[in-house]
C-alpha positions in Angstrom: 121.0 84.2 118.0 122.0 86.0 114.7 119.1 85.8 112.1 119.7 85.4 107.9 118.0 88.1 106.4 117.1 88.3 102.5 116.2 92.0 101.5 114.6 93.0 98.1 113.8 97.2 98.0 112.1 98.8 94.7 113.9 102.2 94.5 113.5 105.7 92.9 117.0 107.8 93.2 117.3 111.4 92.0 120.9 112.3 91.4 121.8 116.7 90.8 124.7 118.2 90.3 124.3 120.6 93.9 126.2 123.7 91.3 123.3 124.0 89.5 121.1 127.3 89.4 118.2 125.1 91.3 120.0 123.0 93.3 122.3 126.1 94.8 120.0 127.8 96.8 119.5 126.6 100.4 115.7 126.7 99.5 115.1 125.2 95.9 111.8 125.5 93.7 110.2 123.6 91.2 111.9 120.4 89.9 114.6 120.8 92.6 112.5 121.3 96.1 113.2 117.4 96.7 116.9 118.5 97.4 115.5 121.0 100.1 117.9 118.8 102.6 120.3 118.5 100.5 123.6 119.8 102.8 124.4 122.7 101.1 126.2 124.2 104.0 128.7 121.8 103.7 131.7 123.1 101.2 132.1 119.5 100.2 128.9 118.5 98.6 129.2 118.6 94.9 126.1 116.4 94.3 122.5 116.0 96.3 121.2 112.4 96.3 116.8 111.8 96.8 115.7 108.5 97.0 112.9 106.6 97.4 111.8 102.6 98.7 108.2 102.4 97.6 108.4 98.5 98.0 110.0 95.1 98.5 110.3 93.4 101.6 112.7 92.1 104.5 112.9 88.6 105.1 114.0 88.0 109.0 114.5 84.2 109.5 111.2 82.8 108.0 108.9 85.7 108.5 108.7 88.3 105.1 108.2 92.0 106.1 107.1 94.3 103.3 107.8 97.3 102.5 104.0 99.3 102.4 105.2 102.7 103.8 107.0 104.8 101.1 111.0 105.0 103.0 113.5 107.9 102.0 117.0 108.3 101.9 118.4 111.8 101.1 121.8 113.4 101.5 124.3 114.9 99.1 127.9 113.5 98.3 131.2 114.2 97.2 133.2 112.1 94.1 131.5 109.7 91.6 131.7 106.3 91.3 133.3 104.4 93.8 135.0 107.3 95.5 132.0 108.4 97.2 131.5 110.8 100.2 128.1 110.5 101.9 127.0 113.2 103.8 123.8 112.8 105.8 120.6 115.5 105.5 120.8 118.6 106.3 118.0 118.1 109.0 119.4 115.0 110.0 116.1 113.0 108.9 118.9 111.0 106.4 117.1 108.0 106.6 113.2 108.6 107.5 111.8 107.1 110.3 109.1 104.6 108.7 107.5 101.9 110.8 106.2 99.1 108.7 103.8 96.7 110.2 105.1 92.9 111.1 102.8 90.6 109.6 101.4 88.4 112.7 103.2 90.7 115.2 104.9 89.1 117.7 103.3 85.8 116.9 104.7 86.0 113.6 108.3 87.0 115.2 108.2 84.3 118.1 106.7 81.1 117.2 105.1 79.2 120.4 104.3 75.9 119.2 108.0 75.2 118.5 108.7 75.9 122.6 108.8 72.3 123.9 108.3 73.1 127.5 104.2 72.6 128.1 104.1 75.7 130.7 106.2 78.1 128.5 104.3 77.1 125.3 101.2 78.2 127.4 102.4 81.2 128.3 103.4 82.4 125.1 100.2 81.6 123.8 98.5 83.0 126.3 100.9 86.4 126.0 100.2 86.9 122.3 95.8 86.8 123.0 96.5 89.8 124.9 95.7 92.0 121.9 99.7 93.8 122.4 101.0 92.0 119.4 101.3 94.7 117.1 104.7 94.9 116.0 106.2 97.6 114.0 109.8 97.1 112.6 111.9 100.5 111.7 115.2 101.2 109.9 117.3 103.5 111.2 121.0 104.7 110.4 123.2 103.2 113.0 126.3 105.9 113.3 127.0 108.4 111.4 125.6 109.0 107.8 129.4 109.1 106.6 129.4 106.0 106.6 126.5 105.3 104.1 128.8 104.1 100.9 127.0 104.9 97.4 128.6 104.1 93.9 126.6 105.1 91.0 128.5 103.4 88.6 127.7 99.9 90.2 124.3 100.9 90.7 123.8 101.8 86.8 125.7 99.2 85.3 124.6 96.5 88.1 127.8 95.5 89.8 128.8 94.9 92.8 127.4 96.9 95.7 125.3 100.3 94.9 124.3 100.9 98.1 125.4 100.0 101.6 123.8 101.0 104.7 124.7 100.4 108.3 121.4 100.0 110.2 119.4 98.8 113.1 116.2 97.6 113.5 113.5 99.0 115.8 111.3 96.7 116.9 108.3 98.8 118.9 105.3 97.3 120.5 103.4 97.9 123.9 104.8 94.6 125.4 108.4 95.4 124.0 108.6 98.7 125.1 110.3 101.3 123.0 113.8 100.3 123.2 114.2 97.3 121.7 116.3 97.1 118.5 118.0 94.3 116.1 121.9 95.9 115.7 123.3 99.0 117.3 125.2 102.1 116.5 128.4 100.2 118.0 127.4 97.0 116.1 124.8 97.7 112.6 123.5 95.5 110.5 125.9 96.5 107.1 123.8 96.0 104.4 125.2 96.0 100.9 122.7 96.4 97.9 123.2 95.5 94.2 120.9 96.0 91.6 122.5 92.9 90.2 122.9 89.1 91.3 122.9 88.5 95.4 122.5 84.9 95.3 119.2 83.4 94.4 118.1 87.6 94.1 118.6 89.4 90.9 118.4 93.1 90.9 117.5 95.6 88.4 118.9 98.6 87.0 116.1 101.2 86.4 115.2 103.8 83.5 117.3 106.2 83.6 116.5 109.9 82.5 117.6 113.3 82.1 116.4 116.8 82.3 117.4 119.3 79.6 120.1 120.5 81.1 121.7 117.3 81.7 122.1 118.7 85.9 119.5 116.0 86.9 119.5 112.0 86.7 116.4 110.3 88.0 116.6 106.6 88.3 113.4 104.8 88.4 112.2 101.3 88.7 115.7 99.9 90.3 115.6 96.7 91.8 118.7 96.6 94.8 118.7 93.0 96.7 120.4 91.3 98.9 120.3 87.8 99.7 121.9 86.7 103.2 123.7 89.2 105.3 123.8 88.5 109.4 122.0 90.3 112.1 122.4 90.7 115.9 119.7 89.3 118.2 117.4 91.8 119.7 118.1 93.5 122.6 116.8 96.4 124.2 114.5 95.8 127.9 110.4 96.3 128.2 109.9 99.7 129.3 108.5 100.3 132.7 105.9 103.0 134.2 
C-alpha cells in the first residue's frame, strides 16, 4: 500500500562561498567551523551548504510525526541556481541520522480496531500491550548524495522546488527489528520542498543575512512544505536472535 504523506520542515541554511579565507582550510575556525564537512577535497565545490530542521512534522496517512530532534543536512555544491551540483559530506554523515519518536508507536502506525476479523483484532491488541511499541522513524539519504537537487534561487524567491531529497524511512522498534524501512536506495521517497505553495501548505522564505564580507548567507526561519508526495509500503523482516 503506498501512503500520502504531507511534510512541513522549519529550516536554518548557511550558504559560503568554500574560496573564502575561513571556509578554505580543511579545518575552519570561528564563524566557519559549521563547514568543518564541507568536501573541500573535492576540486568541484565552489560553495559549502549547513542546514538545519529544528521543527515541523511528517504526516504518514493519518498519523502526524514531529520533528523534536534538531536534523542536519550539510554538503557543498557546485553552480547557483538551478544548475546545482550536490555533493555529499565529507564524512559521509550528509544527512544525520535522527530518530524521532512516533507518537502512539506502533499503535499509532497500525490501527486494530479497523481489522474486521475478531481473532486478528485480538491479536493486534494484545501485540501492542506488550510494552515493544516504541517506534522511532529516521530519514536517511537513499543513494547517492548527488542526487540531492538544491536551487537557491527557488528557495529565496519561493518558487518551485528548493530542495529535493531522495529518502527512506527507518522504521526501528524491538518487535520490527532493525531492518525495516519505508522506500529504498533502488526505489526513495523523492521529496521536493518549496518554501512556497504545495497545495493546501504554504511555505516561507526566511530572513536572510550577511556577514561583512558578503562570503556568508544564512537563511533563517524558512518554512519548505510539501503537501502529497507517494511512499512505498514498508518492508524490511523482524530480526531474529
Amino acid at each position: 500500500m503506498r501512503r500520502v504523506i504531507a511534510l512541513g520542515l522549519t529550516w536554518l541554511v548557511l550558504l559560503v562561498l568554500a574560496s573564502g579565507a575561513g571556509a578554505a582550510s580543511h579545518h575552519p575556525t570561528g564563524e566557519w567551523k559549521v563547514f568543518e564537512d564541507c568536501p573541500l577535497s573535492n576540486p568541484k565545490v565552489e560553495n559549502c551548504v549547513f542546514s538545519q530542521t529544528t521543527g515541523g512534522s511528517v504526516k504518514i496517512g493519518n498519523k502526524t510525526v514531529p520533528i523534536e530532534n534538531t536534523v542536519t543536512l550539510q554538503g557543498g555544491f557546485q553552480g547557483a541556481g538551478s544548475e546545482i551540483q550536490f555533493f555529499g559530506a565529507e564524512d559521509g554523515n550528509t544527512l544525520s541520522k535522527t530518530p524521532q519518536p512516533v507518537p502512539g508507536g506502533l499503535a499509532g502506525l497500525i490501527e486494530c480496531k479497523k481489522i474486521t476479523n475478531f481473532i486478528l483484532r485480538l491479536g493486534c491488541e494484545a501485540t501492542f500491550e506488550n510494552g515493544l511499541t516504541g517506534v522511532n522513524a529516521t530519514l536517511e539519504v537513499a543513494g547517492p548524495a548527488t542526487s540531492i537537487k538544491l536551487n537557491t534561487e527557488n528557495l529565496i524567491f519561493g518558487k518551485g522546488t528548493a530542495l529535493e531529497l531522495p529518502v527512506k524511512v527507518h522504521l526501528e522498534n524491538p518487535f520490527l527489528g532493525s531492518n525495516c524501512y519505508v522506500g529504498s536506495n533502488s526505489s526513495p521517497i523523492v521529496v521536493p520542498l518549496t518554501t512556497g505553495a504545495s497545495g493546501e501548505l504554504h511555505g516561507k522564505v526566511g530572513k536572510i543575512s550577511f556577514n561583512e564580507l558578503f562570503d556568508k548567507t544564512t537563511v533563517t526561519g524558512s518554512i519548505l512544505v510539501n503537501n502529497t508526495f507517494a511512499a512505498p509500503a514498508a518492508t524490511g523482516s523482524r530480526r531474529r536472535g
